[in-house]
N, C-alpha and C positions, 0 to 999 in steps of 0.2 A: 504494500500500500504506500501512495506518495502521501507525503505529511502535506500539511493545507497550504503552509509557505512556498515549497516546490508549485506545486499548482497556482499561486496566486503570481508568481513571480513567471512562470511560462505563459500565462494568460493575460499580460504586457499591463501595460496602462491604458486606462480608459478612454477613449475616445474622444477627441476635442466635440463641444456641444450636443454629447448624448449624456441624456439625464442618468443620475443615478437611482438605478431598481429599487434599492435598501427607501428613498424618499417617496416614492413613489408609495409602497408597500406602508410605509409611515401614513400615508398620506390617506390612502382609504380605510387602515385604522381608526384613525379620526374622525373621517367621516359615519361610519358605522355605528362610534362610540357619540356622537353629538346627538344621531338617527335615534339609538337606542334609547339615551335619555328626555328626549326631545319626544318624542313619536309612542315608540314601542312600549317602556314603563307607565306611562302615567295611563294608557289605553288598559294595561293589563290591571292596577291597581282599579279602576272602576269597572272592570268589569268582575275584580274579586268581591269589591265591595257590593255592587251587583247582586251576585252570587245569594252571600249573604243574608241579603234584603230579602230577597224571595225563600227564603228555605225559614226563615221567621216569618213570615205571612199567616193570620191566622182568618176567621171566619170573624169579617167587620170591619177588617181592616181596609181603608181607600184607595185605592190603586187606578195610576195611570195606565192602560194597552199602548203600546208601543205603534198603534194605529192612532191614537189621540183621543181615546173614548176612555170616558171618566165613568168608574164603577165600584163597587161594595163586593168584597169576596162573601159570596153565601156557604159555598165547601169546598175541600180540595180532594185532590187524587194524587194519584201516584207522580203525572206528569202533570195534572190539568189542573186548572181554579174553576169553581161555579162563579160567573160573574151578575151581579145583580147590575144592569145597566138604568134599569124605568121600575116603573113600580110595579109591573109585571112582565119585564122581558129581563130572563137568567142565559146566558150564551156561556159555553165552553171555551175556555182559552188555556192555549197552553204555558207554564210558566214564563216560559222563556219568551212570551207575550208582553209581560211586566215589567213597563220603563219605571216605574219609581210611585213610592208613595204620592201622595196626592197632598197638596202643602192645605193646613190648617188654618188659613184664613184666604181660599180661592174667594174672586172677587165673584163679586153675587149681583144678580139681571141688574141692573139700572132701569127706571120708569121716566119717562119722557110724559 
């Protein structure tokens, strides 16, 4: 086996005006690393907390569909919520339906 200095000293000096690989390789490191923090983490932390949110859901609780319809969970299932939507329409939705609780003071009709 040739040691790394043989091979680095037969494979001459680098080329006037071609970049160096090692920077290069640096270089999309960083980008990856800004992506990750930037992008990747903060999607994953809300989609933990997400999570979460729905596996404590219980029967009463206010909940947003991820369709934009605002409802009262009546039961749950394995995968599903019974959703109370009107005063007599109950729809099946599947958890993963469930954008987020329903904030406690939604604003209420206005009268003209």
């Amino acid at each position: 086996m040739a040691s790394t200095s043989i091979l680095l000293a037969l494979a001459g000096p680098g080329r006037p005006g071609e970049p160096n690989p090692l920077a290069s390789l640096v270089m999309m490191g960083l980008i990856f690393a800004i992506f990750y923090f930037v992008l990747i983490l903060p999607m994953r932390r809300k989609q933990k907390k997400l999570e979460e949110l729905v596996k404590g859901l219980k029967s009463g609780d206010r909940v947003v569909l991820s369709s934009g319809i605002f409802g009262t969970i009546v039961g749950a299932e394995d995968d599903a919520f019974l959703v109370r939507v009107d005063d007599k329409t109950r729809i099946k939705v599947l958890k993963s339906a469930v954008a987020g609780l329903q904030a406690t003071g939604t604003a209420s009709k206005t009268e003209n």
